[in-house]
N, C-alpha and C positions, 0 to 999 in steps of 0.2 A: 540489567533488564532495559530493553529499549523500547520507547512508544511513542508514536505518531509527539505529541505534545516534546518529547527529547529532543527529536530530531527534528523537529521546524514547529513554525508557526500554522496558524487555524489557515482555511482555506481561503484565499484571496491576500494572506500577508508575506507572500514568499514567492519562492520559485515554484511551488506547487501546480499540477494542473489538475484542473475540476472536469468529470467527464460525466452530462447528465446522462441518464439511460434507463429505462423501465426497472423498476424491480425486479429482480430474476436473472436479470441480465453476467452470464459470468464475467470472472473476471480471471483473468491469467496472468503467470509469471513473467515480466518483462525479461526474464537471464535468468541461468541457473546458481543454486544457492542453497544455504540450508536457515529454515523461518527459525528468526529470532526470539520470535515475541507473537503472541497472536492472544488477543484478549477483548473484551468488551468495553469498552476506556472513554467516559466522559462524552465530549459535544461531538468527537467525531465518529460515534459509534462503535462497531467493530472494527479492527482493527489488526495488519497481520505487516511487519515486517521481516523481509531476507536480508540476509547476509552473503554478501558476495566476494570477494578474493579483490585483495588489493584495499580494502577498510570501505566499500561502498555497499551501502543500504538503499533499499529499495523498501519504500512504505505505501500501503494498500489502507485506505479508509471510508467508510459509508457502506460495509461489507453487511447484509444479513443474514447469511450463513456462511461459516468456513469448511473448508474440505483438508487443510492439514493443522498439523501441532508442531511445538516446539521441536525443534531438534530434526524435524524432515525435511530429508532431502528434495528440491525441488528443479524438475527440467526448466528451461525456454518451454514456455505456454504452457506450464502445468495448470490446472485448474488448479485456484485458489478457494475461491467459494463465490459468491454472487451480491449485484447489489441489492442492497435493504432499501426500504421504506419508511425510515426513518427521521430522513429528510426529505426537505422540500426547495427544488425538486428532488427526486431520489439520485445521488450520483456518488461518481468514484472518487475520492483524491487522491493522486499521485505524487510520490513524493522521491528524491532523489538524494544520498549524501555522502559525503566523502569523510566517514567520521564523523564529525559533529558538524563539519561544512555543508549549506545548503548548496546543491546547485542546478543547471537548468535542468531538466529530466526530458527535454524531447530525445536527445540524442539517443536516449536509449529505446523510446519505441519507436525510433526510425520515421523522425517526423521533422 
C-alpha cells in the first residue's frame, strides 16, 4: 500500500511541487495508470496515488473530494477529484517516483 508519506517527504522537503488554487479547483491525471492508493491520510489530507508502467508513481495530495478507487483504470487528464480546503492556502502537491526514488515531476506535466 502506497501513500503520499512512502513516497516522499511533506511539501516543501523534496522534489515535490505545490500548486495553490481555489477550492473546487480539479485535478487531473498527469499520464495514464491504474490508482494505487487513494485514502484520507494524515497532514496531507486526501490523498490519491497512480501507478504507471515502468515502476513510476504519480502522487496527488491536498485533494477534497475524489472521483476514482483503488484499482481504476485512469486516462491522461482523467478527472481525479478536486482541491480541498483544508489547507492554507488550499493547494495541490504533486509528486513524482521511480519506485521509492523521488524525482523532479515537471517533466511530466510539460513544464
Amino acid at each position: 500500500e502506497l501513500r503520499m508519506g512512502d513516497l516522499g517527504r511533506g511539501p516543501g522537503e523534496g522534489p515535490a511541487l505545490t500548486f495553490e488554487a481555489p477550492p473546487g479547483t480539479a485535478v487531473h491525471a498527469a499520464a495514464p495508470g491504474r490508482v494505487a492508493f487513494s485514502e484520507d491520510s494524515g497532514p496531507h489530507g486526501r490523498q490519491v496515488v497512480i501507478e504507471h508502467s515502468g515502476g513510476y508513481y504519480t502522487a496527488y495530495a491536498g485533494l477534497g473530494s475524489v472521483e476514482v478507487r483503488v484499482g481504476d483504470e485512469v486516462s491522461a487528464r482523467a478527472r481525479i477529484g478536486d482541491i480541498g480546503s483544508g489547507s492554507q492556502p488550499p493547494a495541490l502537491v504533486f509528486e513524482v517516483r521511480k519506485g521509492t526514488r523521488a524525482l523532479p515531476p515537471r517533466s511530466w506535466l510539460g513544464l
